[in-house]
C-alpha positions as CSV (number, residue, x, y, z in Angstrom):
1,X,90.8,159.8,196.3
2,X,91.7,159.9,192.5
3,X,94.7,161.6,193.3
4,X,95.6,158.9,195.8
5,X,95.0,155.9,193.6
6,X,97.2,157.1,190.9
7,X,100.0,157.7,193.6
8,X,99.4,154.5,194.7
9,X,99.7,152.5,191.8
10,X,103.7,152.7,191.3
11,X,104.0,150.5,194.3
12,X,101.4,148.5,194.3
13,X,102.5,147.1,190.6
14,X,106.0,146.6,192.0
15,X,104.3,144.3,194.8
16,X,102.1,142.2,192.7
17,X,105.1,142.3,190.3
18,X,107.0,140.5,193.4
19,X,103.8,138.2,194.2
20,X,103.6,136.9,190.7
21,X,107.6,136.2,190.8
22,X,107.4,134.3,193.9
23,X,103.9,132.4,192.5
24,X,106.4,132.0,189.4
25,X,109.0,130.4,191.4
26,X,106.5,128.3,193.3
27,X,104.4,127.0,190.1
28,X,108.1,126.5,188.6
29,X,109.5,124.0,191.6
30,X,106.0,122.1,191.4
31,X,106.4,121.3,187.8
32,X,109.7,120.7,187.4
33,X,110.4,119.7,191.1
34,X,113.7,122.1,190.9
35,X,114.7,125.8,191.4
36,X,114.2,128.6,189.2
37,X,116.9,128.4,186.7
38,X,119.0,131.8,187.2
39,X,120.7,133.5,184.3
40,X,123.6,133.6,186.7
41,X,124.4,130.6,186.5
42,X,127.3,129.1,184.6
43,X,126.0,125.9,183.3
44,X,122.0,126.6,183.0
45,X,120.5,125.4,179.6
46,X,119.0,128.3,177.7
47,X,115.9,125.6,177.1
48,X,115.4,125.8,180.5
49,X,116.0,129.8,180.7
50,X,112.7,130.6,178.1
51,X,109.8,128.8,179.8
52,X,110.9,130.4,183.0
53,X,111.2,133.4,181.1
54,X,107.5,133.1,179.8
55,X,106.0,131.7,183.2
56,X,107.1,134.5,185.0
57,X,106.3,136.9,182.3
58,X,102.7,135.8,181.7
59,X,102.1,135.8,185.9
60,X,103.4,139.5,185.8
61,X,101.4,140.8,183.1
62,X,98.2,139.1,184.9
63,X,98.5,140.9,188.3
64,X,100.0,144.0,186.3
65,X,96.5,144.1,184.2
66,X,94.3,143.2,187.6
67,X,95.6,145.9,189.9
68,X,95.7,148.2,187.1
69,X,91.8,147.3,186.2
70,X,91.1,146.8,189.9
71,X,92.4,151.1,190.2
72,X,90.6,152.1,187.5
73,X,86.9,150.5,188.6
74,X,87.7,151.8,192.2
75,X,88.8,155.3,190.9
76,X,85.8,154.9,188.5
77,X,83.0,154.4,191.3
78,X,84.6,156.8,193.7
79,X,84.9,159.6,191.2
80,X,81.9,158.5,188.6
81,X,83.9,158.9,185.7
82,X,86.1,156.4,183.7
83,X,90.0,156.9,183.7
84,X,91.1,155.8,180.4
85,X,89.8,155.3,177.3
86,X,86.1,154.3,177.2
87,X,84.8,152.2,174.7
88,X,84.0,148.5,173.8
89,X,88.2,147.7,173.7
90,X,89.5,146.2,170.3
């Protein structure tokens, strides 16, 4: 099952990676009531570009850390052991 899991992660952080872009995009038109800025476009205002930048970022690294945790407490109870450091954290 271990063995699985850590086949199985690759794709499922590109997934959420996509979830949390389209959730970026969606939280993004309901704020600003516009599109995503692109940085393909010609004329788009680099003030608009780095809150985009950091919206999307921050949603990414959110469902990159829970489906990583979520793994590692489903590896841990299937195998009894702890993949990873153990410890209190810093």
């Amino acid at each position: 099952m271990f063995k699985i899991l850590l086949k199985a992660e690759l794709p499922i952080l590109v997934v959420a990676g996509i979830i949390a872009q389209k959730i970026a995009a969606k939280l993004w038109s309901v704020i600003f009531d516009d599109d995503v800025p692109d940085t393909a476009q010609q004329n788009v205002r680099v003030g608009l570009l780095i809150p985009a930048a950091i919206i999307e970022g921050t949603l990414y690294k959110l469902a990159r850390m829970a489906v990583d945790r979520g793994l590692r407490v489903g590896a841990a109870r299937s195998q009894g052991t702890w993949i990873g450091k153990t410890g209190e954290g810093e």
